[in-house]
BALOBA-1460 file (C-alpha; in Angstrom, 3 decimals):
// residues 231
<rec num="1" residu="x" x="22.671" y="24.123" z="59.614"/>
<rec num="2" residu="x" x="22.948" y="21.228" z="62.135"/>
<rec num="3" residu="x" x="25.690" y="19.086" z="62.263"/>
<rec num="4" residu="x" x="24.025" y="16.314" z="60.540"/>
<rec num="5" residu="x" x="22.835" y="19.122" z="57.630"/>
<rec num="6" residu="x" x="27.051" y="20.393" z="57.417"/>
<rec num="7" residu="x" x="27.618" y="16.019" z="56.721"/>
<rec num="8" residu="x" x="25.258" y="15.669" z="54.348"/>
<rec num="9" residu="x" x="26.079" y="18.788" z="52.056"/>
<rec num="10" residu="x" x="29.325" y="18.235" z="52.074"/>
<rec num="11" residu="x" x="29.208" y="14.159" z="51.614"/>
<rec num="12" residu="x" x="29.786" y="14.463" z="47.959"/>
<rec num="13" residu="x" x="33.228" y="15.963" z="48.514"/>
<rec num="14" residu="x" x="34.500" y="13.268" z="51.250"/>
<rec num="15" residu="x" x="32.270" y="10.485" z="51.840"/>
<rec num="16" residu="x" x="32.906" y="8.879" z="55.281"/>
<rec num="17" residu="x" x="30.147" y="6.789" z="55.724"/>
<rec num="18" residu="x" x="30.599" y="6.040" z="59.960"/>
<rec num="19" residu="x" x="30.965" y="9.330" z="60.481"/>
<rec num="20" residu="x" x="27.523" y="10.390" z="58.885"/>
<rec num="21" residu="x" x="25.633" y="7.531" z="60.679"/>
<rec num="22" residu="x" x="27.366" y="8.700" z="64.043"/>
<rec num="23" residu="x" x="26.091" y="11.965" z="63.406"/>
<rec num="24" residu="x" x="22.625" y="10.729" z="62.638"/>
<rec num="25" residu="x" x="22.852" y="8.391" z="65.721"/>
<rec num="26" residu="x" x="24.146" y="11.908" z="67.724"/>
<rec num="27" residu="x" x="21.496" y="14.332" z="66.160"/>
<rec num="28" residu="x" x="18.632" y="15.884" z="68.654"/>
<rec num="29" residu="x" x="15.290" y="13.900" z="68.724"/>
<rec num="30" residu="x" x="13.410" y="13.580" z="65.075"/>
<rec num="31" residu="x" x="10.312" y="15.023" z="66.706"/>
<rec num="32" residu="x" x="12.094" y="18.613" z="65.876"/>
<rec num="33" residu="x" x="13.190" y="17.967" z="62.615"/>
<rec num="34" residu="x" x="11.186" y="19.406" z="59.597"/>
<rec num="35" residu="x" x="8.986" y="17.048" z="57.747"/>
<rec num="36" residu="x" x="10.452" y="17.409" z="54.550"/>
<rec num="37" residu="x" x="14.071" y="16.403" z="56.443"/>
<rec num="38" residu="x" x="12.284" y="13.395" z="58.078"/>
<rec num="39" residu="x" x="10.938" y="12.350" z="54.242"/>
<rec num="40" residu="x" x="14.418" y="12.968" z="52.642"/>
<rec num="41" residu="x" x="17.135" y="11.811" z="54.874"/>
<rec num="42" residu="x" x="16.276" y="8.300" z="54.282"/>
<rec num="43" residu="x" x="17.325" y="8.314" z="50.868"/>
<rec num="44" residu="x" x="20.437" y="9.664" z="52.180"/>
<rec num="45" residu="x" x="21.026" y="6.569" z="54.854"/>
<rec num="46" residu="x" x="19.950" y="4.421" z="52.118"/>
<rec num="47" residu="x" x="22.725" y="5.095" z="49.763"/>
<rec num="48" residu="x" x="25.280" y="5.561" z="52.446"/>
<rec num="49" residu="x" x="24.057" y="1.623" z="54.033"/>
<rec num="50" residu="x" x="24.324" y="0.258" z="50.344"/>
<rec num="51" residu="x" x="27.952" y="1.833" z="49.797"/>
<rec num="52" residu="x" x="28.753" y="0.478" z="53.559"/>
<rec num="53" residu="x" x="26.836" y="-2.605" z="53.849"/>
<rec num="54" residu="x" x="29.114" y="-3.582" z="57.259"/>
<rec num="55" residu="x" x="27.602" y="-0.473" z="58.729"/>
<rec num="56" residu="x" x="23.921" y="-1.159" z="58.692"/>
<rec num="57" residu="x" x="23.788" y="-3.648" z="61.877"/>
<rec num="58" residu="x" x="25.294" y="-1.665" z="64.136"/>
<rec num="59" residu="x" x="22.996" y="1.428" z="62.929"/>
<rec num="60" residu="x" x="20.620" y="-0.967" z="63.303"/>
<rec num="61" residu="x" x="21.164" y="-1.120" z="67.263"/>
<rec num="62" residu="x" x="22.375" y="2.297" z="68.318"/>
<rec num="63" residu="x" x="18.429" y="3.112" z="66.953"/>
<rec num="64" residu="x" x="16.420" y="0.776" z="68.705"/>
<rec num="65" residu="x" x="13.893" y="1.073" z="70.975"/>
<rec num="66" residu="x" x="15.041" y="4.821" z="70.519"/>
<rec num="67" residu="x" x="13.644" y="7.940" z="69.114"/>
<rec num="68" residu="x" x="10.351" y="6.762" z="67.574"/>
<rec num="69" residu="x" x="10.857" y="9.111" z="64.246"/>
<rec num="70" residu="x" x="14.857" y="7.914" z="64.147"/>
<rec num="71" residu="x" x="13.817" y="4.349" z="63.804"/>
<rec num="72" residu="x" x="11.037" y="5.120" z="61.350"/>
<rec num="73" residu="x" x="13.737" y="6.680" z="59.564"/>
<rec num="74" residu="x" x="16.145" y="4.174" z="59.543"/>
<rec num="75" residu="x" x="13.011" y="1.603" z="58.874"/>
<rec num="76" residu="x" x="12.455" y="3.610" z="55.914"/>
<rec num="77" residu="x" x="16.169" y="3.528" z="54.360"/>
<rec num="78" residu="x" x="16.493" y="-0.520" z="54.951"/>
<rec num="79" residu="x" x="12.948" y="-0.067" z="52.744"/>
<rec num="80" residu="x" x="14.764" y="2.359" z="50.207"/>
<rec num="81" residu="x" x="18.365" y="0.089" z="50.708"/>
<rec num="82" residu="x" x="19.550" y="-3.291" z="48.308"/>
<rec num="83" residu="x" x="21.153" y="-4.953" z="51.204"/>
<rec num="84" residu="x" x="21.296" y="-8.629" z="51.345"/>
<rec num="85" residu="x" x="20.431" y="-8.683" z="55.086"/>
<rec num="86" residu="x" x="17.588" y="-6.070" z="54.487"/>
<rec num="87" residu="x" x="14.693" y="-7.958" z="55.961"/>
<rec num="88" residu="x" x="16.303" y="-9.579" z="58.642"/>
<rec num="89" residu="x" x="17.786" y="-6.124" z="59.947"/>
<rec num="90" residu="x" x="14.158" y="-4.363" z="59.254"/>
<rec num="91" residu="x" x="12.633" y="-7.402" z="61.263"/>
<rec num="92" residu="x" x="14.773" y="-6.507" z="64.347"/>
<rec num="93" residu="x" x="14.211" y="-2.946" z="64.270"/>
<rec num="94" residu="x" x="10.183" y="-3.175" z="63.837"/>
<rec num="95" residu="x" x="9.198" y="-6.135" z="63.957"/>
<rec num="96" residu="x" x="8.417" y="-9.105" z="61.163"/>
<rec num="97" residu="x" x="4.688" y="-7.343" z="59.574"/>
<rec num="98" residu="x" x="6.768" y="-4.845" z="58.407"/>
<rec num="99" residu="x" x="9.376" y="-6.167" z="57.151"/>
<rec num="100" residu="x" x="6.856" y="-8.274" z="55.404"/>
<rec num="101" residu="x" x="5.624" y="-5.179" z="53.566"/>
<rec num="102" residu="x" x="9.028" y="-4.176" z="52.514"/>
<rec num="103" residu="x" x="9.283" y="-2.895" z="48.677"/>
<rec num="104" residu="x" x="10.748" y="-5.980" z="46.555"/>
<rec num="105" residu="x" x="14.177" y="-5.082" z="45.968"/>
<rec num="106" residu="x" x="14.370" y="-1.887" z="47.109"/>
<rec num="107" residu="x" x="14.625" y="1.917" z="45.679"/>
<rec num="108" residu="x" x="15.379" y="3.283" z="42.044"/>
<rec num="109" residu="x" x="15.524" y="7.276" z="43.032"/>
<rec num="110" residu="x" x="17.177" y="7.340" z="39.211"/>
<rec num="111" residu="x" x="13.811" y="6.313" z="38.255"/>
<rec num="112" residu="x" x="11.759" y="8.895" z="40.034"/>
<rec num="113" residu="x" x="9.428" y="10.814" z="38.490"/>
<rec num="114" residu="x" x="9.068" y="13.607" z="41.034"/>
<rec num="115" residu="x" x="5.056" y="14.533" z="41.826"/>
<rec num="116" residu="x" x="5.908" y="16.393" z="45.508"/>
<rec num="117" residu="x" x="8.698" y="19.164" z="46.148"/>
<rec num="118" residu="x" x="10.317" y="16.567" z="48.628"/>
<rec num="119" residu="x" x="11.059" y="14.442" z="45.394"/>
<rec num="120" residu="x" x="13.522" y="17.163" z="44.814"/>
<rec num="121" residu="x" x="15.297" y="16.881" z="48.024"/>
<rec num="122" residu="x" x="15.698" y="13.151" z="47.506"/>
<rec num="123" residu="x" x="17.419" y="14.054" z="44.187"/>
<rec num="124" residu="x" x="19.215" y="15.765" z="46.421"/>
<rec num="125" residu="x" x="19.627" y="13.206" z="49.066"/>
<rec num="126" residu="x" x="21.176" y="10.798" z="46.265"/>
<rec num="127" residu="x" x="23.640" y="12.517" z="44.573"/>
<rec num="128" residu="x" x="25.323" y="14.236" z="47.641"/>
<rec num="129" residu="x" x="25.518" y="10.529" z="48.966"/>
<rec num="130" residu="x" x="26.587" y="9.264" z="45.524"/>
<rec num="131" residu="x" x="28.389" y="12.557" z="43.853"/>
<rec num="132" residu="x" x="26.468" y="11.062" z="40.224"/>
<rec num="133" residu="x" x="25.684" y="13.776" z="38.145"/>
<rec num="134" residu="x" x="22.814" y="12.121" z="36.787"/>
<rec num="135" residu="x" x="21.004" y="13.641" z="40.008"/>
<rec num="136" residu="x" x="21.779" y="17.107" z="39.669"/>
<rec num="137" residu="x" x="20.454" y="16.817" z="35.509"/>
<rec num="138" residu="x" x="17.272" y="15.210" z="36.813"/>
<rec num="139" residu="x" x="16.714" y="18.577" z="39.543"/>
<rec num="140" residu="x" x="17.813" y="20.734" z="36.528"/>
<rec num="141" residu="x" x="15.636" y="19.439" z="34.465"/>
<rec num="142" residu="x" x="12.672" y="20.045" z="36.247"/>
<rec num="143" residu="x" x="13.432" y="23.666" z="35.510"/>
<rec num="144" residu="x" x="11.125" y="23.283" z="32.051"/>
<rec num="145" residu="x" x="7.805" y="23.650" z="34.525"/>
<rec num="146" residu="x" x="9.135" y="27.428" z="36.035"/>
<rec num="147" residu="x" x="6.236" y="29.917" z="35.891"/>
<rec num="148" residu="x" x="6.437" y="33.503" z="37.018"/>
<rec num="149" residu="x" x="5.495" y="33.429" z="40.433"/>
<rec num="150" residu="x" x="2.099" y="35.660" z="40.285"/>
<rec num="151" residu="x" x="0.886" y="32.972" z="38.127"/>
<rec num="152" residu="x" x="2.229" y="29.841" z="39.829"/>
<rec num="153" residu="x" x="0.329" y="31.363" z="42.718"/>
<rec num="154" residu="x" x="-2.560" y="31.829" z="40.658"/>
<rec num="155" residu="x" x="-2.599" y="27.675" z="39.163"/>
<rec num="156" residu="x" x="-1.752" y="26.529" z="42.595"/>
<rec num="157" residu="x" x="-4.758" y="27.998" z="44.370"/>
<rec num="158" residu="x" x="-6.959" y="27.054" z="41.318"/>
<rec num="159" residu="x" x="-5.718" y="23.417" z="41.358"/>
<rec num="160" residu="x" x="-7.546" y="22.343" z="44.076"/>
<rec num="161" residu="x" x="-10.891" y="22.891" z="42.534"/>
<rec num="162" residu="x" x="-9.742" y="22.248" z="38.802"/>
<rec num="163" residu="x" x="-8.040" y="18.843" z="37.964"/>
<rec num="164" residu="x" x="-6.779" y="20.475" z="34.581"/>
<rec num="165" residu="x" x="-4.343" y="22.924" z="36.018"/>
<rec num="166" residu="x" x="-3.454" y="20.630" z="38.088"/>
<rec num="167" residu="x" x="-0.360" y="18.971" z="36.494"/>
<rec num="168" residu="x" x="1.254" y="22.352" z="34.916"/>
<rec num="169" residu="x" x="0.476" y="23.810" z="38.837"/>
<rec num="170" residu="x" x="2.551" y="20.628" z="40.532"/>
<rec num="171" residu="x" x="5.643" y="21.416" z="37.607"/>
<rec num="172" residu="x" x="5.785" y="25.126" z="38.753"/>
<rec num="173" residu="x" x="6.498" y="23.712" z="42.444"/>
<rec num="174" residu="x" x="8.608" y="21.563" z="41.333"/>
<rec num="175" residu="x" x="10.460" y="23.803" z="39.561"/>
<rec num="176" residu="x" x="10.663" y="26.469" z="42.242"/>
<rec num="177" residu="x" x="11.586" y="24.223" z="44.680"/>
<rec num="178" residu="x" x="14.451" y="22.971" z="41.922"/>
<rec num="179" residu="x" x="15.343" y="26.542" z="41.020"/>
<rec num="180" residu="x" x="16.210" y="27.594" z="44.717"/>
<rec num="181" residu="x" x="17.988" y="24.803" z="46.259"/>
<rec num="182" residu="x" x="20.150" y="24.997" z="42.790"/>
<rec num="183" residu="x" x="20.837" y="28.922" z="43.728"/>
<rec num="184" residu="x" x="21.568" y="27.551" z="47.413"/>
<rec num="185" residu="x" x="24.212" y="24.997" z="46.028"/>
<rec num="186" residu="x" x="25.495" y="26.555" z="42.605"/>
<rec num="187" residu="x" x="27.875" y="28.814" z="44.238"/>
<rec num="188" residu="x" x="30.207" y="26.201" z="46.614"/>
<rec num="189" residu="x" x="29.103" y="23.141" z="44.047"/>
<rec num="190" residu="x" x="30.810" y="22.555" z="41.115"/>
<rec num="191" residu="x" x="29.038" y="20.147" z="39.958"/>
<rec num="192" residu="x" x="25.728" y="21.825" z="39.887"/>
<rec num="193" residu="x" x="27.470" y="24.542" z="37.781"/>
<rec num="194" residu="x" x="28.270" y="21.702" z="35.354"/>
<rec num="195" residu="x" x="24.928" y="20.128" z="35.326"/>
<rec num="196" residu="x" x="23.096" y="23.955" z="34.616"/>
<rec num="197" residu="x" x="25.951" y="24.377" z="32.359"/>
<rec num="198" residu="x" x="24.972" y="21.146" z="30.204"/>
<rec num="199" residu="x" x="21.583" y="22.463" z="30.392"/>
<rec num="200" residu="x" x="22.501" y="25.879" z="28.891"/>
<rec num="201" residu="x" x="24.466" y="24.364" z="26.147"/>
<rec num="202" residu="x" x="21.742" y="21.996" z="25.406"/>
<rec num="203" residu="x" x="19.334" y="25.247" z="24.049"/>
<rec num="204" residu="x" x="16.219" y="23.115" z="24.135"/>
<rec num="205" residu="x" x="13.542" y="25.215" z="25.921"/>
<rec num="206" residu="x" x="12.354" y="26.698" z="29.309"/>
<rec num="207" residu="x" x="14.957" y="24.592" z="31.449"/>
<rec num="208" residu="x" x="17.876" y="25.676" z="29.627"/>
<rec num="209" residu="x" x="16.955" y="29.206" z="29.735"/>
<rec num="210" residu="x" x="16.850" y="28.922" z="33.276"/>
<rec num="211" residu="x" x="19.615" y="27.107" z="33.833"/>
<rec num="212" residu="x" x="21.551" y="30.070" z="31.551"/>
<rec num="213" residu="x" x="19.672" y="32.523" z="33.718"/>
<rec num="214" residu="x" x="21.134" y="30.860" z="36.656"/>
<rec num="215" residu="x" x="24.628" y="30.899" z="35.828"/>
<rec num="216" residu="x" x="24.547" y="34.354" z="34.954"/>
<rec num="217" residu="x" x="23.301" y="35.196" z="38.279"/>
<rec num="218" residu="x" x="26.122" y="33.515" z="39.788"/>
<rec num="219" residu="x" x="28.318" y="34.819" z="37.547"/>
<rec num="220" residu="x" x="27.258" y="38.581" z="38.452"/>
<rec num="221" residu="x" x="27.248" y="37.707" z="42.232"/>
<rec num="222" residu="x" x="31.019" y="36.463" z="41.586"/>
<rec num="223" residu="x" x="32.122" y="39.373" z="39.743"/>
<rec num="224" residu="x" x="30.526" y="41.050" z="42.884"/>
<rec num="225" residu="x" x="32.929" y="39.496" z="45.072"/>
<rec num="226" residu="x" x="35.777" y="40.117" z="43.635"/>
<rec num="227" residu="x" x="35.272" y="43.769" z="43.404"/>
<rec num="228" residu="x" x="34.755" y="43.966" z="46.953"/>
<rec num="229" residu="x" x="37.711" y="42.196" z="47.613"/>
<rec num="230" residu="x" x="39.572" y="44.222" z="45.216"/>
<rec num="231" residu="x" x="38.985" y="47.523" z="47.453"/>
């Protein structure tokens, strides 16, 4: 993980807003960076600007007339952000057109309905920038559209050609790419092991099966652990 990735993940836990942007600010040029970071990471600078509104300016500047993917970032997090000074800081970074055709009001990722596997890294995104649990329940939940993956493979390759399967083949990806970034975090996370614990409890369908199933795989990989340790 980069030093930028180690800031983020770990956000939730000690938020120090300065230090994140310095480390965006820092970070090698966006043209290396994968897509699906270059997508997410503004929801990420958008929460941390809103929390740290005195911030934004001088983020602002230390982008400018940089890195061409860096400002498009930022651009896109004063698009995602509910600053007061929104427009006029998007108008000095790129220009008045765009900040002309700047959302009204900014982002609602609470109110997402996810239609692309980046969707769930910008679930992500918000609650390691926020530490709200309603994040974490939204990823979880998109554990109800899991398939097996022989026949996720199977919908996905038919969906291009048939508009029916469509819809159940965009929930399987969805719920893959929910399903392993929750096995990536569950372990170190506490709160993910709350939100697929809720889940569990809840009994009501595919989702909370999977959440069960996922605690009980970190349970065994604990119990693992400890017998290593043990020896």
């Amino acid at each position: 993980m980069t030093e930028l990735e180690q800031i983020i993940a770990a956000y939730w836990r000690q938020p120090d807003g300065a230090a994140a942007l310095d480390a965006f600010v820092r970070s090698p040029g966006g043209e290396q960076w994968r897509p699906e970071t270059v997508l997410s990471v503004p929801v990420f600078l958008a929460h941390v600007l809103d929390a740290h509104e005195q911030l934004a300016a001088g983020l602002v500047g230390a982008v400018k007339g940089g890195d061409p993917v860096k400002v498009e970032m930022v651009a896109q997090a004063l698009n995602y952000s509910h600053l007061r000074q929104r427009v006029r800081l998007m108008e000095s970074l790129v220009g008045e057109q765009a900040a002309a055709s700047m959302e009204d009001g900014g982002a609602d990722f609470k109110a997402l309905t996810p239609s692309h596997p980046v969707h769930v890294d910008m679930l992500w995104m918000s609650f390691f920038a926020t530490a709200e649990a309603e994040y974490l329940d939204r990823v979880v939940a998109l554990l109800a559209g899991w398939l097996p993956d022989p026949q996720l493979q199977a919908l996905v390759g038919r969906a291009a050609s048939e508009a029916a399967v469509q819809q159940q083949a965009m929930a399987g990806l969805l719920a893959k790419a929910a399903q392993m970034t929750l096995e990536m975090q569950a372990a170190d996370c506490p709160p993910v092991q709350e939100a697929l614990s809720r889940r569990a409890q809840a009994r009501d369908g595919l989702a909370a099966a999977m959440a069960a199933r996922l605690l009980a795989q970190l349970s065994l990989v604990s119990a693992k652990a400890e017998t290593r340790l043990s020896f």
